[in-house]
DRENMIBA-517072 format. One record per residue: z, x, y of N, C-alpha, C in turn; residue in one letter; residue number from 1. Coordinates in steps of 0.05 Angstrom, whole numbers, plus 5000, padded with zeros to 4 digits. Atoms other than C-alpha are relative to their C-alpha. Layout:
<rs>
<r <Z X Y> <Z X Y> <Z X Y> A NUM>
...
</rs>
This chain:
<rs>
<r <4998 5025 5014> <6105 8720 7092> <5026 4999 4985> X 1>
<r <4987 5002 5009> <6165 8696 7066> <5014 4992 4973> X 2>
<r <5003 5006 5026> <6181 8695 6989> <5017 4980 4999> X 3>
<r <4979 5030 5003> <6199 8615 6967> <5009 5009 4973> X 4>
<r <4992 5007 5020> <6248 8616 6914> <5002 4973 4987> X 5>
<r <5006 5030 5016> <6241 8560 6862> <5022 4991 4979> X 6>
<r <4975 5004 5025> <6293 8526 6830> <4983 4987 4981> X 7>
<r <5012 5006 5022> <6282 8503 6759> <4982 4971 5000> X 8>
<r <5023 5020 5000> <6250 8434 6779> <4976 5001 5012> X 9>
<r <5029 4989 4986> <6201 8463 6830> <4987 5020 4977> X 10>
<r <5008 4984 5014> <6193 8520 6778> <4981 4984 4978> X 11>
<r <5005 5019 5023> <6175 8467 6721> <4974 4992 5010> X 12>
<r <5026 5024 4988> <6127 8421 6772> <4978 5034 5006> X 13>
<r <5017 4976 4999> <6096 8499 6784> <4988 5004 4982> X 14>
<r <5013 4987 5021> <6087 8521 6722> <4982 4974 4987> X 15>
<r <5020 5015 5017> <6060 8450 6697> <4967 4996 5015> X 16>
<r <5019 4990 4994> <6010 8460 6747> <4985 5011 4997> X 17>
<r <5023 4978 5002> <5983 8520 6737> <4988 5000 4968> X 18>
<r <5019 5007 5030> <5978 8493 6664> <4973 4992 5004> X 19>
<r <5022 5025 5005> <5938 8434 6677> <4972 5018 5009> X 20>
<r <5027 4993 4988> <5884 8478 6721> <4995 5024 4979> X 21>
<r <5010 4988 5027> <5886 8533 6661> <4980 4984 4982> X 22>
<r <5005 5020 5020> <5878 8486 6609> <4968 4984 5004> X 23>
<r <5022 5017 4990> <5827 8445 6651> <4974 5026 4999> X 24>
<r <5027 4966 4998> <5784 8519 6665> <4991 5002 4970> X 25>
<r <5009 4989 5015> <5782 8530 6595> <4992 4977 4976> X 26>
<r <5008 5027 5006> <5768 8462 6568> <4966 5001 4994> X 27>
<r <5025 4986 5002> <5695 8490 6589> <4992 5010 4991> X 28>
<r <5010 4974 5019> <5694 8538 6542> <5008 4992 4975> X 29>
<r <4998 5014 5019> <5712 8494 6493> <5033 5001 4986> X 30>
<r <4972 5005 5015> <5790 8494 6479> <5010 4980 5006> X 31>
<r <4977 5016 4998> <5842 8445 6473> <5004 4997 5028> X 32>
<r <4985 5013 4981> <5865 8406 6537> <5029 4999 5004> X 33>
<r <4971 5014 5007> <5928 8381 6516> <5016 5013 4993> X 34>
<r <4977 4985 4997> <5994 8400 6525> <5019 4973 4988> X 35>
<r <4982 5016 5002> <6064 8367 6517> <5027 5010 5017> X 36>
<r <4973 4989 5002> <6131 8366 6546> <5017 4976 4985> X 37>
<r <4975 5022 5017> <6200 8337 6514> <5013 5009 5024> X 38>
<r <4977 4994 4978> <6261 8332 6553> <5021 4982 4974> X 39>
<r <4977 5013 5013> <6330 8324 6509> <5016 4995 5010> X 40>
<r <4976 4999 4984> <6389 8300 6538> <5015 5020 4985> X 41>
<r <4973 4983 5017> <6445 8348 6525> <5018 5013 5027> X 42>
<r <4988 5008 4977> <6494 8337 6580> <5025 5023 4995> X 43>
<r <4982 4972 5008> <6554 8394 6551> <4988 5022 4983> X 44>
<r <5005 4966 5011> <6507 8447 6531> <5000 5023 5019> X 45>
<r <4996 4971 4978> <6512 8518 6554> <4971 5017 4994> X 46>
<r <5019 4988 4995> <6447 8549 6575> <5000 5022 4982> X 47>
<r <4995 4981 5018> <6469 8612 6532> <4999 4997 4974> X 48>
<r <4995 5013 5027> <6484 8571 6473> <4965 4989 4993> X 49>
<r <5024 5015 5002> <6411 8529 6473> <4979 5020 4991> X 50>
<r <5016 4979 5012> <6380 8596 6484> <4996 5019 4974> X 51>
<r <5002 4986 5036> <6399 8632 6419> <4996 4987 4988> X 52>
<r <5005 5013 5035> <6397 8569 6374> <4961 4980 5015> X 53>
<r <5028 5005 5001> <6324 8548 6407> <4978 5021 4999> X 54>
<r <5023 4981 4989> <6286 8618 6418> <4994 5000 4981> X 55>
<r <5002 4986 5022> <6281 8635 6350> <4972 4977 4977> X 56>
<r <5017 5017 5015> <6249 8565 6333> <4974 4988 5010> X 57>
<r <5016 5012 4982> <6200 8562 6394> <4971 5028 4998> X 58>
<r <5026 4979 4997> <6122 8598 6401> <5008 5009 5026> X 59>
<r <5005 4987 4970> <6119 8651 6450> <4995 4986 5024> X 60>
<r <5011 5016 4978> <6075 8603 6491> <5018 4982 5009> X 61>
<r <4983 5022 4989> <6135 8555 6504> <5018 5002 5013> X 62>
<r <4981 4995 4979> <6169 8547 6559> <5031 4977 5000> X 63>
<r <4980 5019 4998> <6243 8522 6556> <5014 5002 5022> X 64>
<r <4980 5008 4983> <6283 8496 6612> <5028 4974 5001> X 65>
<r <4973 5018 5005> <6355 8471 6620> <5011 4990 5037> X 66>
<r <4992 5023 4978> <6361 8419 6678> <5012 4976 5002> X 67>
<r <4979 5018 4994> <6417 8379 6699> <5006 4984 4973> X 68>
<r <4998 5017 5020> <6438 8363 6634> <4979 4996 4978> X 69>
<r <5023 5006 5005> <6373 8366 6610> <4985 5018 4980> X 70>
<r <5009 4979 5006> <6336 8411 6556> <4966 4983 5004> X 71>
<r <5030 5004 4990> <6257 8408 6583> <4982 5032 4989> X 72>
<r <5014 4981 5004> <6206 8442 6544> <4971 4997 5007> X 73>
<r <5035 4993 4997> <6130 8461 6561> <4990 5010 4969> X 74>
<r <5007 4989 5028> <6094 8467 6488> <4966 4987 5004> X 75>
<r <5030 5000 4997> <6021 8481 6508> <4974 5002 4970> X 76>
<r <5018 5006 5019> <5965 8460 6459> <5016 4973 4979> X 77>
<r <4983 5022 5021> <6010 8404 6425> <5006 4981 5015> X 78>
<r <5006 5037 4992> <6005 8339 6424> <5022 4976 5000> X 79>
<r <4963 5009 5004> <6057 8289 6416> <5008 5005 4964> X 80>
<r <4981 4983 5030> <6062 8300 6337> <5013 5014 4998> X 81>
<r <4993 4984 4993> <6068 8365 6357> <5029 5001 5005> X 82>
<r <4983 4986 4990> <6121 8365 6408> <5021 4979 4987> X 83>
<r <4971 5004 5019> <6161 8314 6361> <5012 5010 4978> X 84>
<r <4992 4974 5013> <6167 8362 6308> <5017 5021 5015> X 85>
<r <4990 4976 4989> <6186 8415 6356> <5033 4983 5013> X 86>
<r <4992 5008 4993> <6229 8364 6378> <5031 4995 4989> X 87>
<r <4977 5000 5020> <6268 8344 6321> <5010 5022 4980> X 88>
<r <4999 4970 5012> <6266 8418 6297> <5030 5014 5030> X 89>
<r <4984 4992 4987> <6309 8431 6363> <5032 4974 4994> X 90>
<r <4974 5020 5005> <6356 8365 6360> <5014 5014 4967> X 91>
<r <4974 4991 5025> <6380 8387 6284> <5015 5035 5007> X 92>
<r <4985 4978 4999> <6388 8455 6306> <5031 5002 5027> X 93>
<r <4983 5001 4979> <6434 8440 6367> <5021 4975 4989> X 94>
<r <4974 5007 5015> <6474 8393 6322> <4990 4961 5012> X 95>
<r <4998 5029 4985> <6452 8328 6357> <4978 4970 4977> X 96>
<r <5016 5014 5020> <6418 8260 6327> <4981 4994 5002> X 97>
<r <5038 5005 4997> <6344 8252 6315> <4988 4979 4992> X 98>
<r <5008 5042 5000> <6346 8173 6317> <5001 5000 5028> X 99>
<r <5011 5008 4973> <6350 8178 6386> <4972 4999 5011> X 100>
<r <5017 5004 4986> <6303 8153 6431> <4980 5024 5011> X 101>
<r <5008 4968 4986> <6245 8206 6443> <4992 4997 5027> X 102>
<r <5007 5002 4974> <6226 8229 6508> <4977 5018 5005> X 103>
<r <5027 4988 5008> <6156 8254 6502> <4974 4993 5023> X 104>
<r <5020 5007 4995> <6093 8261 6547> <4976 5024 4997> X 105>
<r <5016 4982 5019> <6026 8285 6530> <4976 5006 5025> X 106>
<r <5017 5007 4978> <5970 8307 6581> <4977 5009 4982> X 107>
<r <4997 5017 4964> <5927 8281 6603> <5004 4969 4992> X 108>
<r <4996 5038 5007> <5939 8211 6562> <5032 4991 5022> X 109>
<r <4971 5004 4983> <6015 8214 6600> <4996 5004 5038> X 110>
<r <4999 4995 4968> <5990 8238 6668> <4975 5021 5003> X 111>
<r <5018 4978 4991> <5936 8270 6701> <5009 5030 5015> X 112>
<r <4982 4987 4969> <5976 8315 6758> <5032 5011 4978> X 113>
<r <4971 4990 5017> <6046 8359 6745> <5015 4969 5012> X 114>
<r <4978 5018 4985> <6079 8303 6786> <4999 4964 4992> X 115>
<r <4995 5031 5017> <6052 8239 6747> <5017 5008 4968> X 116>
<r <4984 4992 5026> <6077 8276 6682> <5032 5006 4998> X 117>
<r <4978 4991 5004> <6137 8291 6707> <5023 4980 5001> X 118>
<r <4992 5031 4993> <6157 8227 6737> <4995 4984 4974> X 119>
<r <5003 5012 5024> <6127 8193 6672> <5020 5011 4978> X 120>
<r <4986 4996 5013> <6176 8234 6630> <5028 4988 5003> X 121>
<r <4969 5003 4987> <6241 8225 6676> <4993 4965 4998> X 122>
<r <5008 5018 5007> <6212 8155 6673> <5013 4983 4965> X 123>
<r <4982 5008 5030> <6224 8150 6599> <5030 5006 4995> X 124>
<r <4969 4996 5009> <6288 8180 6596> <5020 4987 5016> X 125>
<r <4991 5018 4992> <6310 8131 6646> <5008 4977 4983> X 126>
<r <5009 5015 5026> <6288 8084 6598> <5020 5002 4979> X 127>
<r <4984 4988 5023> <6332 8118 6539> <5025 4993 5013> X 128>
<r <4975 5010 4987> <6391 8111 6588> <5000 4974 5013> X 129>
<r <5000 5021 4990> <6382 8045 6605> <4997 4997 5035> X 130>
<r <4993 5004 4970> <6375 8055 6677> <4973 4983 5023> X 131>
</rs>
């Protein structure tokens, strides 16, 4: 069998997957559902740079990714309050302004599936860029 490597957007639509069917399994047993991701623009950051000034301010449980320009986090059990705090806790620390437009979705109110959530995010931040 041949091992697929995954770049960071297959990696992302993976991992939000294997959320949703966690999350959903244990739903049954009575925990929290709901997740969140954000996605910031930040079009001249350096993956090295993001990582030191975000690890320090993120839970273990959160997954950050830097695509195309893009900082995309996974922040499991948080809601949108949640991941706008976490949100505007990353924008001051990376120096940027936190009047911008957010880019926030929440499951399962944002999407049932990794691929309506993901589309519904890139969706909004279309949106933010006018496009």
């Amino acid at each position: 069998m041949k091992t697929k490597i995954l770049g960071y957007k297959e990696l992302l639509k993976t991992l939000v997957e294997y959320h949703i069917t966690f999350v959903e399994r244990l739903s049954h047993e009575g925990y929290d559902r709901q997740f969140s991701i954000l996605l910031i623009p930040y079009p001249h950051g350096d993956e090295e740079r993001i990582r030191s000034l975000a690890a320090p301010l993120l839970r273990e449980s959160d997954r950050l990714f830097y695509i195309d320009g893009n900082i995309v986090a996974l922040l499991p059990g948080a809601d949108w309050n949640g991941a706008m705090k976490v949100r505007e806790t990353l924008m001051e620390a990376l120096g940027l302004d936190t009047q911008e437009p957010e880019c926030v979705v929440e499951y399962p109110v944002d999407g049932r599936d990794a691929f309506e959530l993901i589309a519904n995010l890139y969706a909004r931040y279309d949106d933010i860029r006018g496009e």
